[in-house]
N, C-alpha and C positions, 0 to 999 in steps of 0.2 A: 504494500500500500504506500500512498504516498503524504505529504503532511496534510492536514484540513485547510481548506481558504474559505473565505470568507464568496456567498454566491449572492445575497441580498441581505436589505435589513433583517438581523433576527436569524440569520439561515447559514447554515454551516456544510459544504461540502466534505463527504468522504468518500476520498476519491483513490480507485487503483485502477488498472488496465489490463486486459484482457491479449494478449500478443497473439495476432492472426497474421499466420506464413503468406507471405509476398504481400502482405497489404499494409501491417504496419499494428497503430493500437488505436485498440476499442476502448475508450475509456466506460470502466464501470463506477457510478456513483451513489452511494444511498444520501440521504439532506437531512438535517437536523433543524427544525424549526423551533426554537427557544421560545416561551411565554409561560404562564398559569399555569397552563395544561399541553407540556411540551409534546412535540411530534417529531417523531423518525418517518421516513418515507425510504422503504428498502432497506435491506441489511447486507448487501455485498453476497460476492463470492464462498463457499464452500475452503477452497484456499486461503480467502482471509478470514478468516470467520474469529481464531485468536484475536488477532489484530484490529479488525473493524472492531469489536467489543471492546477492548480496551482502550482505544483513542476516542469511542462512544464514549464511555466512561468520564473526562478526561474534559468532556463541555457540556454535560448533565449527568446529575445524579439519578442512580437508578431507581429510588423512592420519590423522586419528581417525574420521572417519562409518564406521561398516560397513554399513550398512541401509537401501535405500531401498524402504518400503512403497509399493503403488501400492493403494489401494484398488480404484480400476475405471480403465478408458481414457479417461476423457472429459478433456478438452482442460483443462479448469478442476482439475484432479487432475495434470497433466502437463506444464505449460507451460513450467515449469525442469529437468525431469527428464534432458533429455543435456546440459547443462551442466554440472549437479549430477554427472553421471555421470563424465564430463572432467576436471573438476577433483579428485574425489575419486576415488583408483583403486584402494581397498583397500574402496571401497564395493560393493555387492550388492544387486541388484533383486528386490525381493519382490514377487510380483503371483503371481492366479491363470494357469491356464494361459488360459483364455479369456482373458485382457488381454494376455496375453503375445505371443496369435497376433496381436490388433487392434492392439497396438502397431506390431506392426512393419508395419503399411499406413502409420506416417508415421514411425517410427523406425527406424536402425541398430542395434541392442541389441547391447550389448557381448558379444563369445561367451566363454562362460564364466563370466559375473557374472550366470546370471539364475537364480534361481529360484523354482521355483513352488509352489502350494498351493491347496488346495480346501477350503471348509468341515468341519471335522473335522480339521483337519491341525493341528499342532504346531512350531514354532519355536525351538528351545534356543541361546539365545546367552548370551555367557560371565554374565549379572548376568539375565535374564529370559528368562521364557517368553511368548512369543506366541504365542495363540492363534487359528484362524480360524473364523468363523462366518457363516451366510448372516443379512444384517439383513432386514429386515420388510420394507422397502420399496427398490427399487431401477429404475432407467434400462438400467441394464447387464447382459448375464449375467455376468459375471464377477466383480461385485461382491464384496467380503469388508468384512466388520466384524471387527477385531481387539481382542482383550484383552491388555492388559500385566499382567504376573504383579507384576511389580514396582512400581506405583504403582496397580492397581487400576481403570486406566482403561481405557474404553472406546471405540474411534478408532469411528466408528459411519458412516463414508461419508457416503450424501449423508441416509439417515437420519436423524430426528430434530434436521432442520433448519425456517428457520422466516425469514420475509420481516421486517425491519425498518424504520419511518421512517428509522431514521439508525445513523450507526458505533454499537457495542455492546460492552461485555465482559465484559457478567453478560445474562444472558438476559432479565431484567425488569427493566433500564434504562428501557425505554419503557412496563414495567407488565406484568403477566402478562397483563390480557383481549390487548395487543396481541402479545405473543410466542406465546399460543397460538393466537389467528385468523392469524399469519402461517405458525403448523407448520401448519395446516390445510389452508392455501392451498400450501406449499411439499411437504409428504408426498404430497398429492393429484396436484400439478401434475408431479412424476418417476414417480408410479404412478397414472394414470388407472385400469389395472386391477383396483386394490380396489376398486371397483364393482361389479366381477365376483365376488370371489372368493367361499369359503366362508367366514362370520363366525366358524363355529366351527374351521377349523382354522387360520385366520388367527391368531385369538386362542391357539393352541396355539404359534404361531410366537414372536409375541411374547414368549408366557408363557418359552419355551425361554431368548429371549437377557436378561429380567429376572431367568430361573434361576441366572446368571454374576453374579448380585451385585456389577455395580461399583459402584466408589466414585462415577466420576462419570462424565458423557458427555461424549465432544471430538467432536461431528460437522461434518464438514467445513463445512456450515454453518448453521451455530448458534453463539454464544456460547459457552465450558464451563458444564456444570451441576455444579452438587456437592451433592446433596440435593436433595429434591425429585423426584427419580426416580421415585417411583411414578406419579405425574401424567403424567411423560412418555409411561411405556409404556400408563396408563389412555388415552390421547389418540392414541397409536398403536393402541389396539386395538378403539377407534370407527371409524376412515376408513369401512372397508366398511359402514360404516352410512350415509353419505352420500356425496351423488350425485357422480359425476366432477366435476374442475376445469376451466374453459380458460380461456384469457387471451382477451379482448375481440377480434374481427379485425375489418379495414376495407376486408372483400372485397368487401361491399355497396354501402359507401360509395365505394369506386373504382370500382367497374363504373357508379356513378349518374353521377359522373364524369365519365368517359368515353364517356357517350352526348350524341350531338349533340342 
């Protein structure tokens, strides 16, 4: 992992990366929203799961967390998430119900600490509202993209992420042509299926969650944005215009191989 930065008012990135051969790094982040009734959004990788917990630790106390968002189930969203659960016990797991059932194929969920929500749902804790929202692009059914009422931000899953040569903490560290050929490559590569979809009701989806006017975007992994937003959703609301992604295989190359 690497040190926490500061991603908006109140908000605390933790931030490691993910290394994908010939492309560079995926930056994976879970966010710390300090207040009352403080909020996690994701808990990192399986690999950090040490690590993220203890530099968690480190900018709230685990008898102050009440909120653990789970955006979706996947392993790199989840890694520290029953330690984080253990050591804080006045804490609460937000996730949809589809994550909630998938969870528990590798977790014990604490009974009575979970609850759930579905795109349209609401949130009221004692200093903000959160919000849920279906993002534009996702891996998961269960996915949610969340709005904080209180700093404006938008937690946006795997969303509006994007492959980098190296660590990052502003999105155009390595220059915008490369942060936007890597959302390209990383929007595409969690949703092969906008290739399929309808352009125009795609772009209706989009338009829905640019309609929430946040201030900025934290998506798991990406950089924070703070301005600059229209570009974002302009570049989300191309994909279906272009051809599916796959990463290079060496099926070929082994099977040559492999012959006498």
């Amino acid at each position: 992992m690497r040190e926490p930065y500061r991603a908006g008012p109140g908000i605390t990135t933790l931030p490691s990366d993910l290394p994908i051969p010939d492309l560079g790094l995926q930056p994976v982040n879970g966010y710390l929203a300090a207040g009352r009734e403080p909020v996690l959004v994701d808990s990192g990788m399986p690999v950090d799961a040490v690590a993220f917990e203890a530099m968690l630790w480190t900018h709230v106390d685990p008898d102050d967390l009440r909120w653990v968002v789970v955006t979706h189930d996947d392993r790199d969203h989840t890694g520290a998430l029953m330690r984080i659960l253990r050591a804080a016990p006045r804490a609460r797991l937000v996730t949809s119900p589809v994550s909630a059932v998938r969870l528990t194929e590798e977790f014990a969920l604490p009974e009575g600490r979970v609850v759930t929500a579905n795109p349209g749902g609401r949130l009221e804790t004692a200093d903000r509202v959160l919000s849920f929202h279906r993002p534009p692009v996702f891996d998961s059914p269960g996915t949610l993209a969340v709005l904080d009422s209180a700093t404006g931000s938008l937690f946006a899953s795997d969303s509006f992420g994007s492959v980098l040569p190296g660590p990052a903490e502003h999105p155009f560290d390595h220059g915008e042509e490369c942060f936007f050929s890597g959302f390209s490559v990383l929007n595409r590569a969690i949703a092969p299926w906008t290739a399929m979809v309808d352009q125009k009701r795609f772009e209706t989806a989009v338009a829905g969650l640019r309609g929430l006017r946040p201030r900025r975007m934290l998506s798991a992994h990406a950089p924070p944005m703070e301005g600059e937003l229209d570009r974002l959703f302009a570049a989300m609301a191309e994909l279906p215009l272009l051809p599916p992604w796959l990463p290079e295989a060496d099926l070929e190359g082994a099977l040559d191989a492999g012959t006498p």
